[in-house]
N, C-alpha and C positions, 0 to 999 in steps of 0.2 A: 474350220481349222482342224487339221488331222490331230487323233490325241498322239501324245505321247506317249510313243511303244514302251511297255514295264520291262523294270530288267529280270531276265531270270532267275531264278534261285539259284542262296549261291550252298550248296553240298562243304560242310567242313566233314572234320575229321567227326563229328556225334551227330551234328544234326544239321538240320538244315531251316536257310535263315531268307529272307526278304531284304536287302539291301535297298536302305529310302534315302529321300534328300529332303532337307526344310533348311531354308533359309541358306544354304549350302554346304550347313554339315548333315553327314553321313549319320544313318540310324541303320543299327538291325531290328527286326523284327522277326522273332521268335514264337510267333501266337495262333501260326496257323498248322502248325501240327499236334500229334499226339497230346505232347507235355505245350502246357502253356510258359514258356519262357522269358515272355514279356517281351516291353518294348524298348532299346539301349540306345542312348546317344554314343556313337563311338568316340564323339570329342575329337573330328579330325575334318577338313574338308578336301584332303588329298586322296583320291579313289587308293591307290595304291596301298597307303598309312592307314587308311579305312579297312583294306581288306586284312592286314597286320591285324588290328585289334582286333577285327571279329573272329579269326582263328583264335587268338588269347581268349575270349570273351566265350567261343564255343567250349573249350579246354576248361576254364572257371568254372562254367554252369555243369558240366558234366563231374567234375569234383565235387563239385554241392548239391547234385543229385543224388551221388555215391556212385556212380556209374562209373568210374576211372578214379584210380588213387593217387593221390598228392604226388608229383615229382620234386625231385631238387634241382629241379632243370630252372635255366635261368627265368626269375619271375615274370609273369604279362606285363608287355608295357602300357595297358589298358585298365583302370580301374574308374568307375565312375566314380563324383563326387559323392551323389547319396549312398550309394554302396560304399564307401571309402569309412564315411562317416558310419555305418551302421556297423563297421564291422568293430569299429573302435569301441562306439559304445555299449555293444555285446561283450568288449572284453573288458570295461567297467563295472559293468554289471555282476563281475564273477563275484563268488561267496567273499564276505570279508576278510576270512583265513588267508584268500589268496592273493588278498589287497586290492578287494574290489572297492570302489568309491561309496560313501554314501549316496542318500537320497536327494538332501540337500546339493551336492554338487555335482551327480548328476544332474539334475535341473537347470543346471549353472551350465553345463557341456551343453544339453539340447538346446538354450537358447542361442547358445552360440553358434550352435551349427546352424540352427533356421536363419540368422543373417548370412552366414557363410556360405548358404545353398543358394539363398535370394542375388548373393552379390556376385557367384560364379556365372550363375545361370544367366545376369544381363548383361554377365562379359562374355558370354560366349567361353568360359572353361568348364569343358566337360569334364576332364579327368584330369585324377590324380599327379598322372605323371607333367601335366601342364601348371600344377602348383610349383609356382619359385621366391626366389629374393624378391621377383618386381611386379608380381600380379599382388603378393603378400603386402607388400610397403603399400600396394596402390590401397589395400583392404584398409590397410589401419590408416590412410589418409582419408579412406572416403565414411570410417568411421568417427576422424576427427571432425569431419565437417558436417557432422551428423549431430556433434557438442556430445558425443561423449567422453566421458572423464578420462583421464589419462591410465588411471588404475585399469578400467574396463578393456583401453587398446592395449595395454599391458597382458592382462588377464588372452584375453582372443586372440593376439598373434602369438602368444606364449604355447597355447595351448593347438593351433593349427602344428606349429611346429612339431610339437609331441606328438600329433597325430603320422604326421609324418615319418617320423622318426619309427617312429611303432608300425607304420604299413612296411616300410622298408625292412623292421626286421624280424616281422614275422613272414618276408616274401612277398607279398603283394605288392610288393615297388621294386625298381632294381637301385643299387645304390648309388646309380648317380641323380638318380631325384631328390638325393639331399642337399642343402642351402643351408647355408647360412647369412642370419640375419640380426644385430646386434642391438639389444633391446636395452635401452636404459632404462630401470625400474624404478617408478617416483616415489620422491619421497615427501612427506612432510603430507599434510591432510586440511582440506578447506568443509570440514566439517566443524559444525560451531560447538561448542562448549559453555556449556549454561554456567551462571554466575549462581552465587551461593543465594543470592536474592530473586534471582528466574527462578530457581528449585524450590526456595521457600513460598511464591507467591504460586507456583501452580498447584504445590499441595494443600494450601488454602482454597485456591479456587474452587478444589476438587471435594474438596471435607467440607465447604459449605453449598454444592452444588448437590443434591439428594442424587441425582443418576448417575454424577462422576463420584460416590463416596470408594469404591471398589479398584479405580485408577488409583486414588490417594496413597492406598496401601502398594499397589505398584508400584508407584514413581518413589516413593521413598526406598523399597527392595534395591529397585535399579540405581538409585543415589549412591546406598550404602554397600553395594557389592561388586557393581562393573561388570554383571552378569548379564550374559545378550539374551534377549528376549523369550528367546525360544529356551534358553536354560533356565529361564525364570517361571516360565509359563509349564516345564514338566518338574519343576521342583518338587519332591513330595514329603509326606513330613517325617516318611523313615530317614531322609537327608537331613537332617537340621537333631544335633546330638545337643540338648536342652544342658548335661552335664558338663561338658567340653564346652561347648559355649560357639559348636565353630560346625558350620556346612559342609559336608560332604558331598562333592560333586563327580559323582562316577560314569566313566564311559559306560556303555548297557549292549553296546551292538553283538557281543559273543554271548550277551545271553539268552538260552533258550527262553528261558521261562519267560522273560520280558517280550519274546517275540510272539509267545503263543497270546501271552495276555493285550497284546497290540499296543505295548508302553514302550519301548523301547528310546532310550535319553541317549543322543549322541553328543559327546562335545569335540569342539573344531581342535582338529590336531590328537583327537585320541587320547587324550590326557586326563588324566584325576586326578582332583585339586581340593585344596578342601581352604576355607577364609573362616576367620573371626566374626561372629554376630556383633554388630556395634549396637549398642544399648538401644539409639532411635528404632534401629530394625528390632530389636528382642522387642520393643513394646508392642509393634505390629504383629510381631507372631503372636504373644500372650492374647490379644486381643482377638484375632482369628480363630485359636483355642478355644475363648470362652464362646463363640456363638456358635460351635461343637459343628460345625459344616464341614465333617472328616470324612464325611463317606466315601468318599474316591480317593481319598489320599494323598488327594494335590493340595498345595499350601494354600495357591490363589485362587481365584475363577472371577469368570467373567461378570458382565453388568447383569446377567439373568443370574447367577451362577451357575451358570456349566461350564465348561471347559473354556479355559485360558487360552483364545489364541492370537496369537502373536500377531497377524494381520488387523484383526480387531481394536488391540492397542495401538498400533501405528494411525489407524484409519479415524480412532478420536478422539487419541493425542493430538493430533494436526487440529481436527476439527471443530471440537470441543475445547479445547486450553489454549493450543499455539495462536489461533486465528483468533479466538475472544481477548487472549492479554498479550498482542503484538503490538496496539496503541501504547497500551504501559510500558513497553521495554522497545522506542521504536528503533529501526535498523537505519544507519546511516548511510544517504544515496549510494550504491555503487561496494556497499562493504558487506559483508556474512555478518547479519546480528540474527537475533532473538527468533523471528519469524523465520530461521531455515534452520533451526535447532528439528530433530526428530529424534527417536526412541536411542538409537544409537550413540545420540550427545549424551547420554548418560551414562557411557560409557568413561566416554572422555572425561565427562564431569568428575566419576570414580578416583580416577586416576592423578589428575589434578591437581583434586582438595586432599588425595591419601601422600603426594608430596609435599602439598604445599603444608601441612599434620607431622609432617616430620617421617613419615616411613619412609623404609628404608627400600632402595629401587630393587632389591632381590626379592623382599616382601612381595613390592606392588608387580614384579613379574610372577610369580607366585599366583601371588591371588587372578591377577587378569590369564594366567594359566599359558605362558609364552614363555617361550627355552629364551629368547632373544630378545636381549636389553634394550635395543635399536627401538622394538615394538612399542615398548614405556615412553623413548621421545616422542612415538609417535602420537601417544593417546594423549601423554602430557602436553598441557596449555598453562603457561605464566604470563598472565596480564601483564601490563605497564604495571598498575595499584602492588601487586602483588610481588613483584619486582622489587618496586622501592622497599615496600615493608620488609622484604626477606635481608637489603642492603641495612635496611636503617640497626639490623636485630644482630647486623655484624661487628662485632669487637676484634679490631684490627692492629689496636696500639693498646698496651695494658694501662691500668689506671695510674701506674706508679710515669710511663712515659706520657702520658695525657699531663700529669702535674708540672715533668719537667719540661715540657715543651710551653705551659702558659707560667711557667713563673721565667722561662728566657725570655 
C-alpha cells in the first residue's frame, strides 16, 4: 500500500508549522524548527477552520515569545483548553494586593480544571471558543452522575464561567463566546451535626484513650469556638488575650514577617474576628500552659507533638472515635446520623448549641466570622427534642389570662 504523501509545511506570518490529523482533528506542530513551539490541538476538524486557528495560534506564540507586540486587533478565535486554564491561573496567582487568591483555593481551581481537561479532551473540545451553555450543562450533568454534591457542581460551573468571562476580557476570546447559564445555588446542608451527648462521649473516649488524649483538647477547642480546622490548628498563643478573656483571629497574608517565618494564618473571606473563651475551653488552655510546650507558639499539636495538621485530625477522627463509637450512636437505614459526622460537624455543632444558649444571631455571625446571616441558617440545626423544649419555654398567655380562661 502506497504511504500517504505528508502535507507540506504550511509558512504563517512568524513561523512555520506541520499541519497533522488524529482522529480527525487538526494539530499544528511547531517542533521542528529553531524555537520548539510545541505540539497544538487546533480544536477543529474542518481543514479550512484549521488553517484560521493556526494563523491565530502563530500570532499567540509570537506575542509570548516577545517577538511581535500585543494588538487591539480583534482577539484569536483559537485558544486551547489547557492554555485557556493556565492563563487564568497565572492571573490568580498574582500578589495578594492585587487580589490574587490564596493557596487554599487555588488548589480548589487546579482540581477543577484537572476534571475539566479530562471531560473536554473525551469530548473532543479543544478550545475555548467551543466552551458554551450546552457542552457546560452537559459538564455539570456528567458531574452529577459522578454523585457529586450539588455545592461542588455549583462551585465548577460557577467558576468555568469566570474563567470565561476573564478570557474574554482580557482578549483572549472574542465576545461572542459568552453564555449564559443560570445556576441555582443550594441551599440547606446534609452535613450531620453532633448531639451534645456525641461531643461528650467522644471526648471521653479520647481522655481515656492514652494516644487520643491530644484530640480531647481539639475536639472540645472545635466544640467551643466553630473554628475550621486549619484556624485552629495555626492558632498560636499570642492569639488568646488571658485578660480579655477572648481569641483574636487575624488575617496574616499582607504580612511580611509572617511570610519570611513561613506562618502565615489565612482566614476564609479575609476577615478578623475575635469570640469569647467559654470557661470549658479556658480550662484546656490553662492546662496546655502548665505542661509549658510553648516553644513554637502554637496552642495545639499533634499526637507526637509537632505541628497540628489539619489532615491528620480529620484522618483519626474518622478512624479512631467515628468508626469505634458508631455502634453507640447507630444511624438509621437510609438517614445522615452519627457515623458521617467529620471535623466540620463541629462547626455545625458551634453554632447550634450558641442558639440553642440564647446568643444572639449577630453574635454567632460574628464569631463564625460571615457578613451574611443566611450563613448561621445554614450551620444552625434544631432537632425535633429541641424544638419542643424551646416551644414548651414559651409564655404566650400571661399568668393573669391563664387564671381567667381556667376559672371560665
Amino acid at each position: 500500500m502506497p504511504r500517504k504523501p505528508s502535507r507540506p509545511p504550511v509558512v504563517c506570518q512568524n513561523f512555520t508549522w506541520r499541519l497533522l490529523e488524529r482522529d480527525g482533528v487538526y494539530y499544528a506542530d511547531g517542533r521542528t524548527g529553531k524555537l520548539n513551539l510545541g505540539k497544538h490541538s487546533l480544536g477543529t476538524r474542518d481543514p479550512d477552520q484549521a488553517l484560521i486557528n493556526l494563523r491565530n495560534l502563530d500570532q499567540q506564540k509570537a506575542v509570548e515569545l516577545g517577538l511581535v507586540a500585543p494588538t487591539s486587533q480583534q482577539p484569536a478565535s483559537f485558544l486551547s483548553i489547557p492554555d485557556g486554564w493556565k492563563l487564568y491561573l497565572a492571573h490568580c496567582q498574582r500578589a495578594a494586593v492585587l487580589g490574587g487568591v490564596s493557596a487554599g483555593t487555588l488548589k480548589r481551581y487546579q482540581a477543577v480544571q484537572n476534571k475539566h481537561l479530562a471531560f473536554c479532551n473525551k469530548n473532543g473540545i479543544r478550545s475555548w471558543a467551543e466552551v458554551n451553555k450546552t457542552n457546560t450543562e452537559k459538564y455539570g450533568n456528567h458531574l452529577a452522575d459522578q454523585e457529586y454534591a450539588d455545592r461542588s457542581i455549583y462551585l465548577e460551573l460557577t467558576l468555568i464561567k469566570s474563567v470565561t468571562l476573564w478570557l474574554i476580557k482580557e482578549k483572549h476570546l472574542p465576545a461572542d463566546s459568552r453564555f449564559d447559564l443560570s445556576l441555582v445555588k443550594p441551599q440547606g446542608t446534609d452535613t450531620y451535626c453532633y448531639t451534645l451527648a456525641e461531643v461528650g462521649t467522644m471526648i471521653d473516649h479520647c481522655r481515656l484513650t492514652p494516644a487520643l488524649t491530644w484530640l480531647a483538647g481539639v475536639i472540645v477547642a472545635l466544640a467551643c469556638t466553630g473554628l475550621r480546622i486549619g484556624e485552629l490548628a495555626s492558632l498560636r498563643w499570642s492569639d488568646v488575650d488571658f485578660r480579655s478573656n477572648t481569641i483574636l483571629l487575624t488575617d496574616e497574608r499582607a504580612s511580611n514577617r509572617r511570610k519570611k517565618l513561613g506562618q502565615v494564618r489565612t482566614t476564609k473571606g479575609k476577615r478578623n474576628r475575635s469570640l469569647p473563651i467559654h470557661p470549658d475551653l479556658l480550662a484546656i488552655f490553662l492546662d496546655l500552659k502548665a505542661t509549658g510546650k510553648e516553644s513554637d507558639g502554637r496552642v495545639f499539636h499533634g499526637p507526637r507533638s509537632g505541628k497540628l495538621k489539619p489532615d491528620t485530625v480529620r484522618n483519626i477522627l474518622l478512624r479512631e472515635v467515628i468508626e469505634s463509637l458508631k455502634d453507640r450512636f447507630p444511624t438509621p437505614p437510609g438517614e445522615i446520623g452519627f457515623e458521617h459526622g467529620r471535623v466540620h460537624s463541629f462547626r455545625h455543632y458551634f453554632c447550634s448549641q450558641a442558639f440553642l444558649g440564647g446568643a444572639a444571631e449577630a453574635d454567632i455571625k460574628d464569631w463564625l466570622g460571615h457578613r451574611d446571616s443566611r450563613m448561621v441558617t445554614h450551620y444552625r440545626h434544631l432537632r425535633r427534642d429541641d424544638s419542643q423544649r424551646k416551644m414548651q419555654q414559651i409564655d404566650f398567655l400571661s399568668q393573669n389570662d391563664r387564671k381567667v380562661q381556667s376559672s371560665g
